[in-house]
C-alpha positions as CSV (number, residue, x, y, z in Angstrom):
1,X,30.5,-82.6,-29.8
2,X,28.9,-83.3,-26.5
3,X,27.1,-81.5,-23.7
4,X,29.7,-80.3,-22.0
5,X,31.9,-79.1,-24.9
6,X,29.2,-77.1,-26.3
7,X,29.0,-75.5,-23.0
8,X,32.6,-74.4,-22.7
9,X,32.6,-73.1,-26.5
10,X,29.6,-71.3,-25.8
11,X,31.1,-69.6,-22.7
12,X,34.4,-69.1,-24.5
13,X,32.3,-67.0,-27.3
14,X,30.0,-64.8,-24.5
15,X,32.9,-61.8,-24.4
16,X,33.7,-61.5,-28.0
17,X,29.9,-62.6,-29.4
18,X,26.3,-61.3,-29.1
19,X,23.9,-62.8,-27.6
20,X,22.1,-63.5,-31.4
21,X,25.9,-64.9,-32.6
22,X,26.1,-67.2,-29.6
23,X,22.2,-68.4,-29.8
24,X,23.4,-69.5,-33.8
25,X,26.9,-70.6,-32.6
26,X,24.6,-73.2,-30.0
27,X,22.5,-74.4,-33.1
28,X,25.5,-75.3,-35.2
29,X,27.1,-76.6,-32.4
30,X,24.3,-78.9,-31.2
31,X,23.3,-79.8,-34.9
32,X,19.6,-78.7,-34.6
33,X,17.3,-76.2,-34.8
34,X,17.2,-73.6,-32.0
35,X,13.6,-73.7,-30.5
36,X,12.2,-71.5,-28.1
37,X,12.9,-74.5,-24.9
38,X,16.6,-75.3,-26.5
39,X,17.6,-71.7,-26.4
40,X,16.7,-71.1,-22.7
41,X,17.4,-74.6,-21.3
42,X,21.2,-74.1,-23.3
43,X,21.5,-70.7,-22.6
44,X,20.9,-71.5,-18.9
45,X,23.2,-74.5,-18.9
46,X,26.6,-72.4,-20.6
47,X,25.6,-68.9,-18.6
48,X,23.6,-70.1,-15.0
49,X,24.1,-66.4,-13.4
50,X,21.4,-65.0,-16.4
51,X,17.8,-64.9,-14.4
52,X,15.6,-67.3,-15.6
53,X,12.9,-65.3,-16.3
54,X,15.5,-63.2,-18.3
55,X,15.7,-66.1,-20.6
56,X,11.5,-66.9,-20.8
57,X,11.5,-63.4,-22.1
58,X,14.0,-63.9,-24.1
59,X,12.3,-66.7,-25.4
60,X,9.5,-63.6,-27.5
61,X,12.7,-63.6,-30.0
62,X,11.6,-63.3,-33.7
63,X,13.9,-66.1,-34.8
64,X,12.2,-68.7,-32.0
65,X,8.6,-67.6,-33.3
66,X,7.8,-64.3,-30.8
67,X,8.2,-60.5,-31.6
68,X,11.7,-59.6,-30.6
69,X,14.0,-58.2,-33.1
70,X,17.6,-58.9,-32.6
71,X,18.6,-56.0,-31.5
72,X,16.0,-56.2,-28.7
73,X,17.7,-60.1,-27.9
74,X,20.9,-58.6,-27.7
75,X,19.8,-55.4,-25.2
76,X,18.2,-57.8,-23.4
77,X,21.2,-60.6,-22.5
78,X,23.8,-57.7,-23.1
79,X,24.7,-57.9,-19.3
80,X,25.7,-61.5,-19.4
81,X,26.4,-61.9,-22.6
82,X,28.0,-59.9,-26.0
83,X,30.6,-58.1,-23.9
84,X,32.7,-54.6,-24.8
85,X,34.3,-56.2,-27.8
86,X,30.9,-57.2,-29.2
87,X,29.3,-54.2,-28.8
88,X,32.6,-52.2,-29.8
89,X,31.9,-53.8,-33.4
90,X,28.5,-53.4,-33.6
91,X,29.5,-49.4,-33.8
């Protein structure tokens, strides 16, 4: 799959996926490990209107090595990203 059709899938997932499901979804997708620099250089490529320094914060996620528990990583992207029907079955 290249670039540009991991971007579109990824975007296609943001209203029905959490941030932590799409950050997964891009690993599977791409074939590697997500690391701290894939997920905010991906996650910057598939959803450009989330502030970059957003995303460096994002970057203290547990699963890339920092402190952030998933449910912190999903309150933090949840404006751009995990939309009502995401957090409708988190409930």
């Amino acid at each position: 799959m290249n670039e540009d059709a991991i971007i579109l899938e990824l975007r296609s997932a943001a209203k029905r996926l959490s941030a932590v499901e799409i950050a997964t979804l891009a690993g599977k997708l791409t074939g590697a490990s997500l690391t701290q620099a894939s997920m905010i250089t991906t996650f910057k490529q598939a959803f450009p209107d989330i502030p970059l320094r957003t995303l460096l914060d994002a970057g203290a996620w547990a699963r890339l090595g920092g402190d952030m528990s998933d449910g912190e990583f999903n309150e933090l992207l949840r404006p751009w990203l995990g939309g009502q029907e995401a957090a409708n079955g988190a409930r």
